[in-house]
C-alpha positions in Angstrom: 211.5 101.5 108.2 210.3 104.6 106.4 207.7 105.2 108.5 210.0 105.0 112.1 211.1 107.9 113.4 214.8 108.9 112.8 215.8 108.6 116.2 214.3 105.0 116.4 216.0 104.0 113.5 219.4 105.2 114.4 218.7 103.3 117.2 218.0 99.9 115.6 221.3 100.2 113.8 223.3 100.4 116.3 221.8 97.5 117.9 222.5 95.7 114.6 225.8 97.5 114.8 224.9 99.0 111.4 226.0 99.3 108.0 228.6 96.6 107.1 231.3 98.7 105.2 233.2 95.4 103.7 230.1 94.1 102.2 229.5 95.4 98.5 225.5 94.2 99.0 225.6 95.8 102.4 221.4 96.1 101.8 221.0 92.3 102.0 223.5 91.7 105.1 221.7 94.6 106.6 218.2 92.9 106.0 219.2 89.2 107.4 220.6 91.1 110.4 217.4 93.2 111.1 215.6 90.0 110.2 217.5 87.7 113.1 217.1 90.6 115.4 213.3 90.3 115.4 212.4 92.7 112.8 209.9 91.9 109.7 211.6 92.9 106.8 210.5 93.6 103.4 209.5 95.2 100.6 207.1 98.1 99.8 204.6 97.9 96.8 205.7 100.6 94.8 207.9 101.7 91.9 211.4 102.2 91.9 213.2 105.1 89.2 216.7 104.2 89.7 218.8 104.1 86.3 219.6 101.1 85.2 222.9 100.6 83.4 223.0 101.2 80.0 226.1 99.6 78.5 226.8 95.9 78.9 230.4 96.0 80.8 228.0 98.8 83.6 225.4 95.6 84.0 228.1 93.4 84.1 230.0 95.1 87.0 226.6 95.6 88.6 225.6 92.0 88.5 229.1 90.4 89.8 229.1 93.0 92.5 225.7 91.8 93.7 226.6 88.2 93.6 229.8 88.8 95.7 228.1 90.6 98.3 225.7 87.8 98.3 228.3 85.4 99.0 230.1 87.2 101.3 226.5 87.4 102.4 226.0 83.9 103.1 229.7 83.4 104.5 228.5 86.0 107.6 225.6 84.8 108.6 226.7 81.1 107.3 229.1 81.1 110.5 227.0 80.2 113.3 224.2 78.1 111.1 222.4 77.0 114.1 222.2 79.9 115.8 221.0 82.1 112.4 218.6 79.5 112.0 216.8 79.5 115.1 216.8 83.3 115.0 215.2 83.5 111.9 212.7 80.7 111.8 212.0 77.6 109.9 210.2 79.7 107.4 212.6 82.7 107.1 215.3 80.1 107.0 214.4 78.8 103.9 213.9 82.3 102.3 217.2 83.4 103.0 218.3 80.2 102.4 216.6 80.8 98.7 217.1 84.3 98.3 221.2 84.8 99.1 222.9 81.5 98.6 220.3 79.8 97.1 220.6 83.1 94.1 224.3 82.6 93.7 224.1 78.4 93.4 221.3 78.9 90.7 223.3 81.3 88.6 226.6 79.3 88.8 224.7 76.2 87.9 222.8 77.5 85.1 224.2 77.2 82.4 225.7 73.4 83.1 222.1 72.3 83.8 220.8 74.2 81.0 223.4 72.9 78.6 222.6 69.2 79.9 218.9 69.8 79.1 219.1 71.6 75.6 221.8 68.4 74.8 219.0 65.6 76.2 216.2 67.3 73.9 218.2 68.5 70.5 220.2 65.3 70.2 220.3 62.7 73.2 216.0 62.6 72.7 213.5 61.4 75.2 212.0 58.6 75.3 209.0 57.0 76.9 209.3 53.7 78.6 207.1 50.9 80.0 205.1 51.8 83.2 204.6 54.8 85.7 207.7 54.3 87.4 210.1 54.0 84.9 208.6 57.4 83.8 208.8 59.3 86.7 212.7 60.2 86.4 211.9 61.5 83.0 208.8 63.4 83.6 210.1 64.8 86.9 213.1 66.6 85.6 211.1 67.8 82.0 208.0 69.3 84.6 211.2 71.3 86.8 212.7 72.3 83.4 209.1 73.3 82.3 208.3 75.2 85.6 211.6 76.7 85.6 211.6 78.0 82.2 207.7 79.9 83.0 209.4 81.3 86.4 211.7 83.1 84.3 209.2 83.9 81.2 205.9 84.7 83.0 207.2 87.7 86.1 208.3 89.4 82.8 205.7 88.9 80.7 203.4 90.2 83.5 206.1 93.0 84.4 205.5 94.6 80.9 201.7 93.9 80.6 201.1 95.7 83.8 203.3 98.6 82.8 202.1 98.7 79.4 205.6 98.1 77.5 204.4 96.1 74.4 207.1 96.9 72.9 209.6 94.5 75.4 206.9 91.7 75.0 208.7 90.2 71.9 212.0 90.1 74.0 211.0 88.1 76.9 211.7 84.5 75.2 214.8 85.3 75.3 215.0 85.3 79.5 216.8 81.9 79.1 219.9 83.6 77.4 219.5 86.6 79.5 220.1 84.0 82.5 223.5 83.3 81.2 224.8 86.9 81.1 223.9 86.5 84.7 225.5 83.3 85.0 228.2 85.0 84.0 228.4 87.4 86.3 228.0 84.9 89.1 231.2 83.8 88.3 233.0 87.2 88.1 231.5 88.0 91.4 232.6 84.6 92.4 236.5 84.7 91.2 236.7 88.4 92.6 235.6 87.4 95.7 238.7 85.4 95.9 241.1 87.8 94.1 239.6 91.1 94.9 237.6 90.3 98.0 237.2 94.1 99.0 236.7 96.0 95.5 234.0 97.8 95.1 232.2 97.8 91.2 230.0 100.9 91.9 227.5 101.9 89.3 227.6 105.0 87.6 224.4 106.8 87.4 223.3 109.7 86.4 223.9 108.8 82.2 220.2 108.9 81.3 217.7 111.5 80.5 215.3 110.0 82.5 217.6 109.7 85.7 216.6 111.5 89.0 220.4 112.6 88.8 221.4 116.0 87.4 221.5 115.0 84.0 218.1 116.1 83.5 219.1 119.5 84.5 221.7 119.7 82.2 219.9 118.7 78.8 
């Protein structure tokens, strides 16, 4: 929307009736509704310089917030399913489908499945049996665990080769555990959304050298 003029684009958010000020993710409600108003949304190719927290309970906060608003998300445009889904498409109901709910599922999930897997290859073992059928249970849920394991490894790998940080190369293993910090904050987001539907973790930025912020200014 960078690129439409300012009139045009206060415009379109009335029509969307705006900015949703009870959603903590109020981007990602903002994008379905543009989307099921006829809009093509997405993103631009280029690099983004916003701080990222630097203290674990700050990426914490961050994370839970962002998988509240995804479920509260989900819960908005969740209440008319037929009619989101014929706004937005076959195709762009599956991505939303993917991308908001489909986010928050994965991340609660993770670390039961996970736990299940590591149990089946450490101890329980895997073994072959007779014939292609009696296979294909077993070799259907170790090529998802495989496949799942290089979506997580390989965007991050390729992340730091493009960008040239060799030094985060020998860290990316260890997506898998990083995946559970985020599992974890799935489930913060998840229990404040029933205790504390309307808090709002903000981030604190400004903290870094390199932020955009005034700190540079004051070093």
């Amino acid at each position: 929307m960078c690129s439409i003029r300012p009139h045009f684009r206060t415009s379109i958010l009335r029509a969307v009736h705006g900015w949703d000020a009870w959603n903590v993710t109020e981007d990602a409600d903002l994008g379905l509704r543009l989307a099921r108003a006829g809009y093509r949304v997405g993103d631009l190719p280029s690099s983004t310089f916003e701080e990222a927290p630097a203290r674990p309970g700050a990426w914490l906060h961050q994370r839970a917030r962002w998988m509240k608003g995804f479920i509260q998300t989900s819960f908005t445009h969740g209440r008319q399913p037929a009619r989101t889904a014929r706004e937005l498409g076959a195709l762009g109901t599956l991505a939303a489908a993917a991308l908001v709910p489909g986010t928050v599922l994965c991340a609660l999930a993770y670390p039961f499945f996970m736990g299940h897997a590591a149990y089946r290859f450490l101890f329980a073992g895997v073994e072959p049996a007779a014939g292609f059928w009696s296979n294909l249970p077993n070799g259907t849920a170790m090529t998802v665990f495989v496949s799942g394991l290089l979506a997580m490894v390989l965007p991050a790998a390729l992340g730091c080769v493009r960008r040239g940080w060799w030094d985060l190369l020998p860290y990316v293993p260890l997506m898998p555990a990083y995946f559970l910090l985020v599992s974890l904050g799935a489930w913060l987001g998840l229990i404040e959304l029933v205790l504390a539907p309307d808090r709002w973790n903000k981030t604190e930025h400004g903290l870094s050298r390199s932020s955009r912020s005034g700190a540079l200014n004051r070093t």
